[in-house]
C-alpha positions in Angstrom: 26.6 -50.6 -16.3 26.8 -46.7 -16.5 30.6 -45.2 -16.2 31.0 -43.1 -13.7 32.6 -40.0 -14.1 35.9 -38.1 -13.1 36.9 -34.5 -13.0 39.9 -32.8 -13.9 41.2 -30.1 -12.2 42.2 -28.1 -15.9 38.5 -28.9 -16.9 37.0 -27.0 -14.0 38.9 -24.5 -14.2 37.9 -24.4 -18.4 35.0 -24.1 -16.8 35.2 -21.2 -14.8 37.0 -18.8 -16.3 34.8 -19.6 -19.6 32.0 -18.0 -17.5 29.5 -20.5 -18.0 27.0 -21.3 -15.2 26.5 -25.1 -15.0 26.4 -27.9 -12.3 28.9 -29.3 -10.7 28.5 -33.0 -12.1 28.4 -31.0 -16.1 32.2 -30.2 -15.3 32.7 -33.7 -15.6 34.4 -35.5 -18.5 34.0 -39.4 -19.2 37.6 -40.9 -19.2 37.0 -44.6 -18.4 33.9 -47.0 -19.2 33.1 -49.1 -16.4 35.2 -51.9 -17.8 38.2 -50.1 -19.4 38.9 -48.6 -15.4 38.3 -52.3 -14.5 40.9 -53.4 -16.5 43.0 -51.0 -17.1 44.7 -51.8 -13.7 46.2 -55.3 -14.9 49.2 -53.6 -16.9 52.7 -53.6 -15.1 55.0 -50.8 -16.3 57.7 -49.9 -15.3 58.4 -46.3 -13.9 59.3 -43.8 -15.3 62.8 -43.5 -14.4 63.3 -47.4 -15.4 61.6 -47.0 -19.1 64.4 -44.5 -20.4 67.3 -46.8 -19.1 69.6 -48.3 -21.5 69.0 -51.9 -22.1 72.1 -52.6 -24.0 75.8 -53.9 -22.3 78.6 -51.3 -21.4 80.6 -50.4 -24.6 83.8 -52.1 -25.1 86.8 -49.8 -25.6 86.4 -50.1 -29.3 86.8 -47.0 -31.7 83.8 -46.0 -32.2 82.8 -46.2 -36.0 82.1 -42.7 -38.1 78.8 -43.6 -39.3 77.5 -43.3 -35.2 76.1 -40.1 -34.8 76.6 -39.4 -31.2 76.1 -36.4 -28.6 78.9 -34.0 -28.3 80.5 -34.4 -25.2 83.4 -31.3 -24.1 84.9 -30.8 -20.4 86.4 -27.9 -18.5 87.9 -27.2 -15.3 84.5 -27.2 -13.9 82.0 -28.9 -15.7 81.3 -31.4 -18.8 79.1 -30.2 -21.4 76.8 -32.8 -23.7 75.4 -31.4 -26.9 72.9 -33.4 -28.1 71.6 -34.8 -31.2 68.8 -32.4 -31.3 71.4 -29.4 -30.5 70.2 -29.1 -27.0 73.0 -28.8 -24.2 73.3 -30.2 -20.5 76.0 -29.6 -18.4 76.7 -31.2 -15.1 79.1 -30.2 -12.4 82.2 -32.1 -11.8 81.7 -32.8 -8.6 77.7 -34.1 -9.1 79.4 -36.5 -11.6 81.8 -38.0 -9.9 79.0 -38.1 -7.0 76.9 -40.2 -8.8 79.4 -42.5 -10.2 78.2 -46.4 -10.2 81.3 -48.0 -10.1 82.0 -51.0 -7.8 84.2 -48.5 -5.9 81.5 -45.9 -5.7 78.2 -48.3 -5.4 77.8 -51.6 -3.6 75.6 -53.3 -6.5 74.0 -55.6 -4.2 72.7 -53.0 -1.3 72.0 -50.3 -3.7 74.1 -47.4 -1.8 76.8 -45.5 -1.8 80.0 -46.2 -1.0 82.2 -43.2 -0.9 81.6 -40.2 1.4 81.4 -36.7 -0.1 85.1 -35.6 1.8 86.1 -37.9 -0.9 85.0 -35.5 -4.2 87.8 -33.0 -4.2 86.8 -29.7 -4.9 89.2 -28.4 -8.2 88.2 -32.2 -9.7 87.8 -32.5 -13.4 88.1 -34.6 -16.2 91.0 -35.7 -17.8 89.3 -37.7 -21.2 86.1 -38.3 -22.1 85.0 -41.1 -23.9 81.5 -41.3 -26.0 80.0 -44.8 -27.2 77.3 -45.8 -28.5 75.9 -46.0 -25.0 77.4 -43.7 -23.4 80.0 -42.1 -21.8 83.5 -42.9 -20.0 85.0 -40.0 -18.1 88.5 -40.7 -16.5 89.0 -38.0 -13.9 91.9 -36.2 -12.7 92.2 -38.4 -9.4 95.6 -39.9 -8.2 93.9 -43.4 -8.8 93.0 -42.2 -12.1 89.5 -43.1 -11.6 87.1 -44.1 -14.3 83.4 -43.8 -14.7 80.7 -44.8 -17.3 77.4 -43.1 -17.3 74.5 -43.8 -19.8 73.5 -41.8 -21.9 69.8 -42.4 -21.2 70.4 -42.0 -17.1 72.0 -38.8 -18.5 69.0 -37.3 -20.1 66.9 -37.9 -17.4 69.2 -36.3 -14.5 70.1 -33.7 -16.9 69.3 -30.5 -14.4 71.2 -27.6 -16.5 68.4 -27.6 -18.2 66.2 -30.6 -17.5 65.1 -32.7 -19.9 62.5 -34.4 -19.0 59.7 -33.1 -17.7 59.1 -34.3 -14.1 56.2 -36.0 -14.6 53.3 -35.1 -11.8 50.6 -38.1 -11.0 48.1 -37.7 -14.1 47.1 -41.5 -13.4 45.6 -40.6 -10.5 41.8 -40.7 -11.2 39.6 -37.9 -9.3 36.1 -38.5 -8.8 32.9 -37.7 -7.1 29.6 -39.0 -6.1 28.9 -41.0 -9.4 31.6 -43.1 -8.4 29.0 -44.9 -6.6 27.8 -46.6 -9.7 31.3 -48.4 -10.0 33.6 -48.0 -7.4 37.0 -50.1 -7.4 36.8 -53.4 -6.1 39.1 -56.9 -6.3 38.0 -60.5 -5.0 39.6 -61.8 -1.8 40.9 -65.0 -3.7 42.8 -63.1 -6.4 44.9 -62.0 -3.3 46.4 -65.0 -1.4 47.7 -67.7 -2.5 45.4 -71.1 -2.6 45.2 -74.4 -4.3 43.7 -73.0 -7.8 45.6 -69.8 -6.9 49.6 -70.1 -7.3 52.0 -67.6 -5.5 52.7 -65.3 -8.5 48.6 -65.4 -9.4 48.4 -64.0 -5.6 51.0 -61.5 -6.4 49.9 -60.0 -9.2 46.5 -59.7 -7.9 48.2 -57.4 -5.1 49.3 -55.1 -7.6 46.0 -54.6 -9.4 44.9 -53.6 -6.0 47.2 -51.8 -4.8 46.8 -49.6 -8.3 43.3 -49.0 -7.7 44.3 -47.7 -4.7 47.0 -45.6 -5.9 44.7 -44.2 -8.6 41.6 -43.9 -6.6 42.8 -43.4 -3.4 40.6 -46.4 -2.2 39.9 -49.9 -3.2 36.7 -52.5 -1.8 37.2 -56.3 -1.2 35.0 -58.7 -1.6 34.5 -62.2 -0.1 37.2 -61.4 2.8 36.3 -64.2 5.2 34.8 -62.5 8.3 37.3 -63.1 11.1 39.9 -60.8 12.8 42.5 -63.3 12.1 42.3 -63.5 8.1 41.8 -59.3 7.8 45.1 -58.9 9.3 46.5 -61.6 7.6 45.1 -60.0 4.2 46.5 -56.6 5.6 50.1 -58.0 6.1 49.9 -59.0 2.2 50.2 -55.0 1.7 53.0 -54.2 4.3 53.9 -54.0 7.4 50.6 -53.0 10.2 51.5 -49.4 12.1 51.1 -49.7 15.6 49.5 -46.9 17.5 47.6 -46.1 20.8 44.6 -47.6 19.1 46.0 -51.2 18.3 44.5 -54.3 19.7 47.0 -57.0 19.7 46.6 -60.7 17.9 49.5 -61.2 16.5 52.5 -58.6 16.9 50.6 -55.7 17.4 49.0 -52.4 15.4 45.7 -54.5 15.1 42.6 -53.0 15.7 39.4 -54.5 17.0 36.8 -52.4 18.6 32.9 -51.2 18.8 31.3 -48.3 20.4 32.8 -48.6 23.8 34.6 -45.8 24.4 37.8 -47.7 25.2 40.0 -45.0 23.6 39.3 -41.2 24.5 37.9 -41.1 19.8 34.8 -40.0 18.9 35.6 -43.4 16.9 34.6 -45.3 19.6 31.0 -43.9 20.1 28.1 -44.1 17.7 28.1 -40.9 17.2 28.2 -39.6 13.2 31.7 -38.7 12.5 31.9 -35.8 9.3 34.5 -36.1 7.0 38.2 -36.1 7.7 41.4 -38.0 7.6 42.6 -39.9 10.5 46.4 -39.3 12.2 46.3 -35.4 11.6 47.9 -36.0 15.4 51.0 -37.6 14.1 53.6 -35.5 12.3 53.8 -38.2 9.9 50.2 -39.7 9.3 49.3 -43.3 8.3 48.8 -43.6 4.3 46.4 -46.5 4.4 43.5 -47.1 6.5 41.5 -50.2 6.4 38.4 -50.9 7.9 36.6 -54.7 7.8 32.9 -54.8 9.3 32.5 -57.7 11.6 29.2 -57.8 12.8 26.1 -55.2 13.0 23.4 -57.7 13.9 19.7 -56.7 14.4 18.4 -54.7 15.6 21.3 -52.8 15.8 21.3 -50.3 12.3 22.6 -47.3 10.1 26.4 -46.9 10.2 27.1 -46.0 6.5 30.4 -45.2 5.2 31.1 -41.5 4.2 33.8 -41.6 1.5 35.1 -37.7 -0.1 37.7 -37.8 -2.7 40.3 -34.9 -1.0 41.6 -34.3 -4.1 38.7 -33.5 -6.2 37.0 -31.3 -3.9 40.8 -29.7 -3.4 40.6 -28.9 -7.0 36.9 -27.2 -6.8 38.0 -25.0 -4.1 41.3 -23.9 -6.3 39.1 -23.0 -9.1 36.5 -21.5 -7.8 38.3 -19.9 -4.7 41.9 -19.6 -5.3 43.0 -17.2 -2.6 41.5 -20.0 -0.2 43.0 -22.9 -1.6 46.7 -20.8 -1.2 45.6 -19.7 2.3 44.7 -23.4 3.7 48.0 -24.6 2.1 50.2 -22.4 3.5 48.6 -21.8 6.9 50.0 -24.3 9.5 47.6 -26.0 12.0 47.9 -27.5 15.3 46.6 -30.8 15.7 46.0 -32.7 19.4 44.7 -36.2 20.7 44.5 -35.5 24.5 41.7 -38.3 25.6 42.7 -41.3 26.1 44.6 -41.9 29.4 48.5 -41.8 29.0 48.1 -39.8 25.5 49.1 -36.3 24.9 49.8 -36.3 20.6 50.7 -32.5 19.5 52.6 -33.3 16.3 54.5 -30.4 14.1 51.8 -27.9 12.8 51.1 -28.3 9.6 48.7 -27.0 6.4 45.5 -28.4 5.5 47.2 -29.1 1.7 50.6 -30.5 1.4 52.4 -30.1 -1.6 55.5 -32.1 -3.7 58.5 -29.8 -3.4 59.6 -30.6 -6.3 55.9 -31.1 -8.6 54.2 -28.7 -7.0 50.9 -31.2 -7.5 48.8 -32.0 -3.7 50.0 -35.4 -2.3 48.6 -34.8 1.3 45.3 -33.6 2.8 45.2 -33.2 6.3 41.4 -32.5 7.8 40.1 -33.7 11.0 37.7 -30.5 12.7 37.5 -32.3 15.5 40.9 -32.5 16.5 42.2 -29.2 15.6 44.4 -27.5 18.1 44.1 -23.7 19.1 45.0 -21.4 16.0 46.9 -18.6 15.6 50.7 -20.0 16.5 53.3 -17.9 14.5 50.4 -16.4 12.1 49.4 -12.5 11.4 46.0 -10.9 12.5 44.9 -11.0 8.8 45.4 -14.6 8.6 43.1 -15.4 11.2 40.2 -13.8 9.7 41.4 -15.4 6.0 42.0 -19.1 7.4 38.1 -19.2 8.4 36.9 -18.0 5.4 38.8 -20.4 3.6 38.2 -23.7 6.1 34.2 -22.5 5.5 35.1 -22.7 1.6 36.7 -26.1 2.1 34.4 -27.9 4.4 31.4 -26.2 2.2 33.3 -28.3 -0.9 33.4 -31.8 1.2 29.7 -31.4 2.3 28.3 -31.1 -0.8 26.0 -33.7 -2.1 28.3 -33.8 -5.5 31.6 -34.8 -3.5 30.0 -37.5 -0.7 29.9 -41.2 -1.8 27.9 -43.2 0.7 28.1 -46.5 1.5 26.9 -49.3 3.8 29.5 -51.6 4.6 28.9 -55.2 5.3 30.0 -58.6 6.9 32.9 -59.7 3.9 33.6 -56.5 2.6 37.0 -55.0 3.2 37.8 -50.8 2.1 41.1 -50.0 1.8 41.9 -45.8 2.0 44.5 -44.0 1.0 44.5 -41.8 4.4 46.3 -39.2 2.4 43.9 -39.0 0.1 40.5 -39.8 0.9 38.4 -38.7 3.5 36.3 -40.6 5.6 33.4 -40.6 8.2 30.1 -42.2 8.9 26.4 -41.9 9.7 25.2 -42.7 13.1 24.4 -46.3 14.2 22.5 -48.1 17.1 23.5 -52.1 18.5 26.7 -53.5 18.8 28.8 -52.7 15.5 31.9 -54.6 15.5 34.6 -53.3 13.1 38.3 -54.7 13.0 41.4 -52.8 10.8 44.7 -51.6 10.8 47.1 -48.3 9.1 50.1 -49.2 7.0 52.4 -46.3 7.0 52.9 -44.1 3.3 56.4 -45.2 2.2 55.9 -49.3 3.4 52.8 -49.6 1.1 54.3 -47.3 -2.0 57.3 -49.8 -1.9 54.9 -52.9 -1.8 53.8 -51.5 -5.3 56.9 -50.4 -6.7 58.5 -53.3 -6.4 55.6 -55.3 -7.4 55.8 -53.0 -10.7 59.9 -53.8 -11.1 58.8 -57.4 -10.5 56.5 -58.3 -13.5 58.0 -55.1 -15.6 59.7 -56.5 -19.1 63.5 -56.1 -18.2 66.5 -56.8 -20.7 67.4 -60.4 -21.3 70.8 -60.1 -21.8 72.6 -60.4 -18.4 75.1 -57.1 -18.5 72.3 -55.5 -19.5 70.0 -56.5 -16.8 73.1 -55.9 -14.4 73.3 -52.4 -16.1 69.5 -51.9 -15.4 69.5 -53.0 -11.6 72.3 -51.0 -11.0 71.1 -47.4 -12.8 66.8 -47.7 -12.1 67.5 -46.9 -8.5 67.6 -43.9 -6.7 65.3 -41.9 -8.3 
C-alpha cells in the first residue's frame, strides 16, 4: 500500500521563498507509512497540561534536608518571585495566586470549580511565609483566617506567565493532507465501536478514542460495516456525543436526526440533486456544528453519480498563506455575513464573521468558515479598499480548494459512515439522478472535544498512590 502524503505549512513556504518552480504534490513530505498513521492512533496520552503534573503526595511539614536543591522562592508586598534551578525567574501576582488556590475552601474537589468569588481576594494581599518542599510550595497569606495554600511546583511552571515557560504548544498532530490521501484515508470498523458479545465495554471504548483521534488529526474519519438502518447510525452517533438539533433534524428518537433525499423538504440546495462545491455547513449559526456525519442509505439503480467531495481547509489554507499572504490576512480578518432565508419559518443571520478563525492565544487556524452559496451581502462595517481586496482574495482561496491537488473524491456506499470535522474539512458532491437516501446528524465542537479528552484522561497512566492521584485530579483541570 503506497503512503500517502501530507504537507506542512513551514515546507511550503521552504518552498517558496527558496524560489524553486515545482508542483504542488513535490512540496510534499512523507511523515507516516500507511501503517504507522494506522496505528499510531492507538496510544492514550495524556495532555499536555496533565504530563508536567506532580505525581508525588503533598509534602509534610518536615524541614526540608540541605542536600535538596530547590527553586528560590522570595515575596513582596506585591508579588512572589521563584528562581529556578536553571536561574530563570517567574513571578506571579498576589492576587492570581491566591486566585488559583486549590484548597477545600477555595475548590470543591468533586465539581471541579471554584468556590470563592473574586470580592473575596483583597487588594493590598500578600504573603506572610513561604514554604518550599520538595514539591512545592506553601504560601500562608496575610488574611485574618490566616489562610494557607500549596501549589506545585510543576503546575507552577506551566502557568508561569512573567515569563512563560512553556511554550504553548499549537496542534502539530494535526495531519494536513491532499488528494493522495485517497490511497489511505482514515478508517475504523463498526464493531470496534459498540459494545457486543466478543466486544467488552472498555474494548468499545477505546475503539472510540482511536476514532475520534483520526478525526482530530485528520479532520475526518470513514466507518465501515455500520449496519444500514437510521436507527443504528444515530445510535453509533450518540457514542460520540450528544446529536445538535437544527431546522434540518428529522426526529426518531429525541430529535437532531436527519433523514432526507432530494425532496426539497428544506429551502438547501442539500435537498436537490444538484452538485454542491466545496464548503462547510452552519456558516448560518454564529456558532457552527464541529462534526458532520453523513451515512448513505440507499442509491438503488438506476439512480447514479453522487460522489463525495472532501478538501482539507487547512491545507489549502496554508497554500494560500504561502503563496498569497496579503490574501490569506485579508480573508481572516474580513467579516462576512452569512443567511439561510428558504425554508418556511427560517430567517438564520448569525454574527459576521471571517473566512479564517484564529486561537487567540496560538495564533494557529482552528475554524474555516466557507459556504458561497450562503453568503450574505458584503461590505457591512468595511472600507472601499476592502471590497476590491476581499474578491481578489476569495478568487485566491476558492482557486486553492478547486484544484485538482486539494479535492479527494469519493463514492460513498450502503455501510459506510464519514465523520467531518465541519470546522475543518470541507465538503460537497457531484450530481446524482434516482432516489438517494442519506441519514446523519452534527454534534456540536466542545460536546465531541470532551468525548476525547476524557477518553484520553480515562486510559492515560495516572499515579498509583492515592494522594497523589487526589493531587492529580484536583491540579489537571482547568487548563
Amino acid at each position: 500500500m503506497t503512503p500517502f502524503v501530507t504537507i506542512t505549512r513551514r515546507a511550503v513556504a521552504q518552498t517558496i521563498r527558496s524560489g524553486k518552480s515545482a508542483p504542488l504534490a513535490t512540496l510534499a513530505r512523507s511523515r507516516y507509512s500507511s501503517r504507522a498513521f494506522q496505528t499510531s492512533t492507538a496510544r492514550t496520552a495524556p495532555s499536555a497540561a496533565a504530563a508536567l503534573l506532580p505525581t508525588t503526595n503533598t509534602p509534610a511539614a518536615e524541614s526540608v534536608p540541605d542536600r535538596v536543591d530547590l527553586p528560590v522562592v522570595k515575596s513582596d508586598e506585591s508579588k512572589v518571585s521563584i528562581r529556578w534551578q536553571d536561574g530563570r525567574v517567574s513571578k506571579f501576582h498576589n492576587r492570581y495566586l491566591f486566585d488559583h488556590c486549590r484548597c477545600e475552601k477555595c475548590f470543591h474537589a468533586a465539581t471541579k470549580q471554584r468556590l470563592k468569588q473574586l470580592s473575596d481576594i483583597p487588594s493590598d494581599i500578600h504573603a506572610g511565609t513561604v514554604q518550599p518542599s520538595p514539591t512545592g510550595v506553601t504560601i500562608a497569606w496575610s488574611t485574618p483566617d490566616s489562610h494557607t495554600s500549596y501549589f506545585p511546583w510543576s503546575f507552577l511552571q506551566t502557568a508561569s506567565y512573567d515569563p512563560p515557560l512553556v511554550k504553548v504548544k499549537k496542534s502539530e498532530d494535526k495531519i494536513l493532507w491532499n488528494s493522495s490521501i485517497a490511497k489511505s484515508p482514515p478508517i475504523v470498523e463498526y464493531s470496534s465501536l459498540v459494545p457486543s458479545a466478543t466486544v467488552s465495554e472498555e474494548q468499545a471504548e477505546r475503539g472510540v478514542l482511536r476514532w475520534l483521534t483520526k478525526v482530530h488529526e485528520f479532520g475526518f474519519c470513514f466507518v465501515s460495516g455500520v449496519p444500514v438502518t437510521p436507527e443504528d447510525t444515530e445510535a453509533l452517533i450518540r457514542r460520540i456525543g450528544n446529536i445538535r438539533e437544527t431546522h434540518f433534524q428529522y426526529c426518531i428518537a429525541d430529535g437532531g436526526f436527519w433523514d432526507f433525499t432530494a425532496d426539497l423538504k428544506h429551502g438547501d440546495m442539500a435537498y436537490t440533486n444538484e452538485p454542491l462545491p466545496a464548503h462547510t455547513d452552519n456558516t448560518y449559526f454564529t456558532d457552527p456544528s464541529s462534526l458532520q456525519i453523513f451515512h448513505l442509505l440507499s442509491h438503488p439503480p438506476p439512480g447514479k453519480g453522487g460522489s463525495s467531495l472532501l478538501v482539507d481547509a487547512f491545507y489549502a489554507a496554508s497554500i494560500l498563506e504561502a503563496l498569497h499572504p496579503d490574501a490569506y490576512s485579508t480573508l481572516s480578518r474580513l467579516a462576512v455575513p452569512s443567511h439561510a432565508s428558504g425554508s418556511e419559518g427560517t430567517l438564520l443571520r448569525p454574527l459576521a464573521q471571517p473566512v479564517f478563525k484564529h486561537d487567540a492565544i496560538t495564533g494557529e487556524l482552528v475554524q474555516v468558515k466557507w459556504n458561497n452559496e450562503d453568503r450574505g451581502v458584503l461590505g457591512k462595517g468595511w472600507r472601499s479598499e476592502d471590497v476590491e481586496a476581499w474578491y481578489d482574495a476569495a478568487s485566491k482561496w476558492e482557486e486553492a480548494v478547486k484544484s485538482a491537488d486539494a479535492e479527494y473524491w469519493v463514492q460513498l456506499n450502503p455501510g459506510t459512515m464519514v465523520v467531518i470535522d465541519n470546522w475543518r474539512v470541507m465538503h460537497g458532491r457531484s450530481t446524482f439522478t434516482g432516489q438517494r437516501r442519506m441519514c446523519g446528524a452534527y454534534v456540536g465542537h466542545d460536546d465531541w472535544h470532551s468525548r476525547l479528552e476524557t477518553l484520553r484522561r480515562k486510559f492515560a497512566d495516572k499515579p498509583k498512590d492515592e494522594a497523589a492521584r487526589k493531587e492529580y485530579e484536583i491540579w489537571s483541570v482547568g487548563w
